[in-house]
C-alpha positions in Angstrom: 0.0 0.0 0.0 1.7 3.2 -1.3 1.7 7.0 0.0 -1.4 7.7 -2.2 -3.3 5.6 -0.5 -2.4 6.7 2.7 -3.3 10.6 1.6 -6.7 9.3 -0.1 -7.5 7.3 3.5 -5.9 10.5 6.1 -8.3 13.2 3.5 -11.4 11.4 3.3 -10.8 11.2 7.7 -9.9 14.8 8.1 -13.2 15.1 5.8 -15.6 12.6 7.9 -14.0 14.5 11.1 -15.9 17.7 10.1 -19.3 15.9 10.4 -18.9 14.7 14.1 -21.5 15.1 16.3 -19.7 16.3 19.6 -21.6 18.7 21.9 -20.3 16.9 24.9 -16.6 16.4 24.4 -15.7 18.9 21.9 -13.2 15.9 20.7 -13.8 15.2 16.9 -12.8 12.0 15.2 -12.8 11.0 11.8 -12.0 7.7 10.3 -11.8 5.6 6.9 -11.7 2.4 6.0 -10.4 1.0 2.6 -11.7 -2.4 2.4 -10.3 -5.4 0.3 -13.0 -4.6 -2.7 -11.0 -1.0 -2.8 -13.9 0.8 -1.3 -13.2 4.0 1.0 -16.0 4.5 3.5 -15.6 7.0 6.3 -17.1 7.9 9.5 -17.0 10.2 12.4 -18.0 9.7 16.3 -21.3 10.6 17.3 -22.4 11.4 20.9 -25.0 10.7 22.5 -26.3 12.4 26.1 -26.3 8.2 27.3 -22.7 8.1 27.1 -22.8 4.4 26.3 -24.6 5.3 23.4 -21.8 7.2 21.9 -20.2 5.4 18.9 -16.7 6.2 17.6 -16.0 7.2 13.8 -13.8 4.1 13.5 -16.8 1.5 14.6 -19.2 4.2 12.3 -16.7 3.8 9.0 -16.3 0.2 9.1 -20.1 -0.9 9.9 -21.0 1.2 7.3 -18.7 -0.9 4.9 -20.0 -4.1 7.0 -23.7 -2.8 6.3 -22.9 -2.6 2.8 -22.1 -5.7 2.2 -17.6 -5.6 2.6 -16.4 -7.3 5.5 -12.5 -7.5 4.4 -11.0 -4.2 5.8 -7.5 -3.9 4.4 -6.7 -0.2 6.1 -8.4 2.7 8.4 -7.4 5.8 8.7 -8.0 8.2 11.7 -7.7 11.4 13.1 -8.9 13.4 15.8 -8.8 15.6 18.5 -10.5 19.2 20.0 -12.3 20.5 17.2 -11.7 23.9 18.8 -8.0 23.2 18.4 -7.6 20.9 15.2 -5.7 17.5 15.4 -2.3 18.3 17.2 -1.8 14.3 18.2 -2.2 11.2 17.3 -5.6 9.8 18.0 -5.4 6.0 18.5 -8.3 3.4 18.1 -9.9 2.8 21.7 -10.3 -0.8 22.8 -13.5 -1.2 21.6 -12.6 -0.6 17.5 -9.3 -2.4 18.1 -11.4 -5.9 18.8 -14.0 -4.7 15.7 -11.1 -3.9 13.6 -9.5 -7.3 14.6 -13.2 -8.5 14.1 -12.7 -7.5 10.1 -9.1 -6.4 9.4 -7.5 -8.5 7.3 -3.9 -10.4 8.6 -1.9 -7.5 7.1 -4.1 -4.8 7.6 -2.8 -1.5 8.2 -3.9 0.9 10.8 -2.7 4.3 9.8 -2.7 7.5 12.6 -2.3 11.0 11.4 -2.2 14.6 12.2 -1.7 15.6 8.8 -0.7 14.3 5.3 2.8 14.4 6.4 2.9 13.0 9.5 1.0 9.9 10.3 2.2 6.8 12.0 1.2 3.1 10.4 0.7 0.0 12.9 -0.3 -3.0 12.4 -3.9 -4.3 13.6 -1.7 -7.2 15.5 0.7 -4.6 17.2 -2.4 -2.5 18.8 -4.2 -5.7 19.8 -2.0 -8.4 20.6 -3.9 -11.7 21.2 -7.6 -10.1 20.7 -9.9 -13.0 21.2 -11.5 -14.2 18.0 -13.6 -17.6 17.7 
């Protein structure tokens, strides 16, 4: 996976980030997934007063790709952090979308963190979620 995929994957984040749904936190997240079909889908978080009810953009871009049909993620992209400030740090998967993406991602499947085109950090799914329990 080359350096245009990467930009293609960090845009349509920063993009999906602009659409999150945040009056609680003030903390916006966008992600993207590219799937093994070469679909992009993208999502942001979305809060919700019940903070249990609060979904974050990586669970919202990859059931949206589940939901249509793609259950082979190859890659996701995110980004986030105060929207009043714009994304000054890395904003890493919580728990949660590290056992969906395990869920999904595909052996080699890359998870990529940015705070801008030019910097962004790539793990893999196994290196954020060592020994996640699959059946």
């Amino acid at each position: 996976m080359g350096i245009e995929v990467y930009g293609e994957l960090i845009n349509a984040a920063v993009s999906a980030r602009n659409n999150a749904y945040i009056p609680y936190s003030g903390f916006a997240v966008g992600a993207a997934v590219l799937t093994e079909d070469g679909n992009i889908y993208s999502g942001c978080n979305i809060e919700n007063s019940s903070y249990g009810a609060t979904v974050c953009a990586e669970r919202t871009a990859i059931f949206k790709a589940v939901s249509e049909g793609e259950t082979g993620i190859s890659a996701i992209a995110v980004c986030g952090g105060p929207k009043s400030i714009g994304i000054e740090q890395y904003c890493m998967p919580c728990g949660i979308c590290r056992q969906v993406l395990a869920e999904f991602a595909a052996k080699d499947a890359q998870v990529i963190v940015a705070r801008s085109l030019d910097d962004y950090k790539v793990f893999a799914i196994d290196e954020l979620l060592p020994c996640a329990f699959k059946l």
